[in-house]
N, C-alpha and C positions, 0 to 999 in steps of 0.2 A: 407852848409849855404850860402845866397845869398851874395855876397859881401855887403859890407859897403853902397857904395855910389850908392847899386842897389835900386831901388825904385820902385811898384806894381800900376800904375795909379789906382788913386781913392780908395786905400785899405786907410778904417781907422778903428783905434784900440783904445777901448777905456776902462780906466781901473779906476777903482773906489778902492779906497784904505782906509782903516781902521789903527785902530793901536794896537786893544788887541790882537791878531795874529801876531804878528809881534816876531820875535829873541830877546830872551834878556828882554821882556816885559811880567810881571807877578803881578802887583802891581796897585792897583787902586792911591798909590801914584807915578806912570809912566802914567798913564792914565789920570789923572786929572789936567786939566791945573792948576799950582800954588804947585802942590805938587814937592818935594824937587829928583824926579828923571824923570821930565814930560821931561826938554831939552835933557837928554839923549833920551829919547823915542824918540819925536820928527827925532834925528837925523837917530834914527833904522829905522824910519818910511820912512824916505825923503828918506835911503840908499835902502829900497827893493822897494820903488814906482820908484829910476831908475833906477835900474837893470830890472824892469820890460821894462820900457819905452825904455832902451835899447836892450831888446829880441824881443820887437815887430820892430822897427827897423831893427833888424839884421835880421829878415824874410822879408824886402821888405815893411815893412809900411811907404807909402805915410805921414800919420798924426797917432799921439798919441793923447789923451785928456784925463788927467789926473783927477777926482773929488778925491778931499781931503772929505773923507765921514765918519771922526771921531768928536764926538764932537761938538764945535764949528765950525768943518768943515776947519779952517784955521791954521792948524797944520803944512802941508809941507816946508818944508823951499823951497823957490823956487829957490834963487840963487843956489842949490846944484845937483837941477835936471838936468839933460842932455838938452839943450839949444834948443830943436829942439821941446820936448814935450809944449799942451797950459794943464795949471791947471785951473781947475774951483774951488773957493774958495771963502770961508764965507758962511754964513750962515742967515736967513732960505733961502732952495733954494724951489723950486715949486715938484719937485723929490727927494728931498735930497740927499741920498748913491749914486743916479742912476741918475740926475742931468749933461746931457751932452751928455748922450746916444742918437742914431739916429738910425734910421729904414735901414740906409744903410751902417749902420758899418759892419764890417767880424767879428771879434768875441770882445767880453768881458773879461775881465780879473778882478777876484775878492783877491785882495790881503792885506794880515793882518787881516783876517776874524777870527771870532772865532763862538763857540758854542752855541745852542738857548737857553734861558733861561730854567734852571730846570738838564740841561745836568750839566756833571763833568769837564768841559772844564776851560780853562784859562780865568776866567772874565767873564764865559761865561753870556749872556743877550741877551734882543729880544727888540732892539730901545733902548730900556729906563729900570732902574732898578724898575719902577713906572707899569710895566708890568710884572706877575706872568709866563703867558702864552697869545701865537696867536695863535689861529686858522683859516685857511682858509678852508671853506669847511668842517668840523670835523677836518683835521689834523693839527696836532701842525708845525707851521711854527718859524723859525727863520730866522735873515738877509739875512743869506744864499738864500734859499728857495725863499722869494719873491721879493728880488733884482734879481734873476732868471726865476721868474716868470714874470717879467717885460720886459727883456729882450727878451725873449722866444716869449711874446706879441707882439714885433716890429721885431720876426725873424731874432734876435742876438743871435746865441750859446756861452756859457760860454766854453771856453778855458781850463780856470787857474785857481783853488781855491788854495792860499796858507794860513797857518793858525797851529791851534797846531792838532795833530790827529784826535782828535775827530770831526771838523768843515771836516776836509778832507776826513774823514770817512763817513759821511753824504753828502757830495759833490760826491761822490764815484755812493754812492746808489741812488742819485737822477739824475742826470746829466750826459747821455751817451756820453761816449767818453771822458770826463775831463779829465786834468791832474790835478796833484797834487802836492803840495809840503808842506808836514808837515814840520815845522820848529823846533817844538817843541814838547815835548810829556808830555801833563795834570799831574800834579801831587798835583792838585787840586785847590780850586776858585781861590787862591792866590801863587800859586805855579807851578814851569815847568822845566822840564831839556831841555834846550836849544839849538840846535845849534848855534854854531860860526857866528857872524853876515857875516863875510866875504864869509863864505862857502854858508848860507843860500843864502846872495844876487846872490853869483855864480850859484846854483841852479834854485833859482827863473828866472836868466837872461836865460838860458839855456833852462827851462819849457816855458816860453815866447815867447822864440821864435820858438819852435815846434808846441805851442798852434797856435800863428800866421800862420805859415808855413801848417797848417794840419787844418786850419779848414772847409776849403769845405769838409771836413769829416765829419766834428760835426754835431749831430743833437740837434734841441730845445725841450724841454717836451712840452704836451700836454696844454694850456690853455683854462681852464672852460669857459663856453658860460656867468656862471656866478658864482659871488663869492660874499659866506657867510662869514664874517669875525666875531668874537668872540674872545675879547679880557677881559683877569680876571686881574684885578688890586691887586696892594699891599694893598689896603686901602680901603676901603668904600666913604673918601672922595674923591679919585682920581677920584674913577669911577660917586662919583657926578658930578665934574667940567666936565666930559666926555660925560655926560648926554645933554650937550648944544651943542651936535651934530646933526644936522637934522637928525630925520628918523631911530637917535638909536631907542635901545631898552634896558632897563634893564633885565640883569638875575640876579637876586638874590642879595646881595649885593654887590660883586665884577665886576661884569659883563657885559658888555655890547655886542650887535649884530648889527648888519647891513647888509645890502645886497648893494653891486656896482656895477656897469657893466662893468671897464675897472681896469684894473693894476693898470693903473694911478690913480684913483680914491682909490685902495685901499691904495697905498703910502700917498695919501695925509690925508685918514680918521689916517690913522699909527700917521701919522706927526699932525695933531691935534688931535689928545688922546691924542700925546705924551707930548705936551705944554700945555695942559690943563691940565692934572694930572700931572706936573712939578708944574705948579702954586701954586696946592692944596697941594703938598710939603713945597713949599716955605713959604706958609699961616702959614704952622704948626709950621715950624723955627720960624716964626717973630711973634708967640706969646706965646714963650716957654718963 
C-alpha cells in the first residue's frame, strides 16, 4: 500500500454512490426519504461512500469526487466523509448517477449498486419503478450497465462494483477486470442476509484501493458508434407523458424508442422518461 501522505500527481478518482446496495439495507421503508428506517440507511450509505473515499486514497489518489446518486441525490451526510473527498450533491444534475465524471479520471468506482429491474435482487430497479425494462441496443440494461457505459465513453474503467450478488454477478460478466464486493446476498425484492456494516466498509476500503492501485490494467467495454434505446413503462399513462420527448417513438402501449449518438444523450433521455412518467404517477395520486 502506498503510504498515507503519498500522492499520484494528477490521479483522480471518481465514485458515484447509490444506497439499495448498500449493508444492512433491504426495505423500500430505508430507501425512501421520510420512511421510519431512511436515517439509519443514510448513515450505512455515508459509511461505505468513505471507506471508499478512503481506499482510493490509500492507493495515491491526488482527488476523490464523490456523486451522491440515490434519489434525491442529497443523501450523504457530508460532515461524516473523510475531509479531503468534494461531494456532488442534489439534484436534478445534467448526468445524474455519473454527474462529476471526467474524461481524465483513472478509474470509477460504483458503490451501493443493485440489480436491473425484473432481476431477483435487493430493490432491484432501472432509474425508476415507472420503468418495466431498458434496452440499449436489444439488450436489457440496468444502472449498472449504462453508468458504465458512460464511463467507458470518456475512457474511465470501472474499478469497483459493490452491491448485493446479483448487481456483482452482472458487474462480473460485463466489466473485465472488476472487482467486486458483494455485501449482501438477495433473499428477495424486500429481503437480504447482510454483512456486518463494519466488515463490509473494511472490504469495500480494501477493494478501493487495489481498484485504484491496478487500474492501468483495466480495460473499458466496447461503445456502439450508435444507440438504440427502448424503454417499457408500468402504465400506458407513463409512457404518454414520455411521448413529449423529441424524436420518440411509440411501441405499443408501454413503449417507447429512440436512437442517440452519445452516452450523454442517452442519460439524459433516461433522466426525462424518468420525470415525465413520475409526473404521470403523481397525476394518478392527486385524483384518487
Amino acid at each position: 500500500m502506498i503510504g498515507a501522505d503519498t500522492k499520484i500527481a494528477g490521479m483522480r478518482v471518481f465514485i458515484s454512490v447509490d444506497m439499495e446496495g448498500v449493508a444492512g439495507v433491504a426495505t423500500l421503508d430505508q430507501a425512501v426519504r421520510g420512511g421510519t428506517g431512511y436515517a439509519r440507511a443514510q448513515r450505512l450509505m455515508t459509511a461505505e461512500a468513505d471507506a471508499a473515499v478512503r481506499g482510493a486514497f490509500d492507493a495515491g489518489a491526488e482527488e476523490v469526487v464523490v456523486n451522491d446518486s440515490h434519489g434525491s441525490m442529497d443523501n450523504l451526510l457530508h460532515a461524516e466523509l473523510d475531509p479531503r473527498a468534494q461531494v456532488v450533491t442534489g439534484s436534478p444534475k445534467p448526468l445524474a448517477m455519473m454527474q462529476g465524471i471526467t474524461e481524465g479520471d483513472a478509474v470509477a468506482l460504483l458503490v451501493g449498486y443493485h440489480a436491473a429491474a425484473g432481476e431477483r435482487g435487493v430493490l432491484a430497479h432501472s432509474f425508476s419503478g415507472t420503468f418495466r425494462e431498458i434496452r440499449v441496443n436489444g439488450a436489457p440494461v440496468g444502472e449498472l450497465e449504462v453508468n458504465a457505459l458512460h464511463a467507458a465513453a470518456l475512457g474511465v474503467p470501472v474499478g469497483l462494483v459493490t452491491g448485493d450478488d446479483l448487481v456483482c454477478a452482472a458487474a462480473a460478466k460485463a466489466l473485465p477486470g472488476v472487482r467486486t464486493v458483494p455485501v449482501k446476498r438477495a433473499a428477495g425484492f424486500h429481503a437480504a442476509t447482510s454483512t456486518h456494516p463494519s466488515v463490509a466498509a473494511e472490504r469495500i476500503r480494501a477493494a478501493a484501493r487495489d481498484a485504484v492501485a491496478g487500474h492501468a490494467g483495466l480495460e473499458c467495454p466496447p461503445v456502439p458508434d450508435s444507440l438504440r434505446i427502448e424503454i417499457e413503462f408500468s402504465t400506458p399513462l407513463a409512457c404518454d407523458y414520455a411521448m413529449y420527448v423529441p424524436e420518440a417513438r411509440r411501441l405499443g402501449g408501454l413503449g417507447l424508442v429512440r436512437e442517440v449518438g452519445s452516452t450523454e444523450d442517452l442519460i439524459r433521455l433516461i433522466s426525462a422518461c424518468l420525470h415525465l412518467s413520475a409526473h404521470a404517477t403523481a397525476t394518478v395520486a392527486a385524483r384518487r
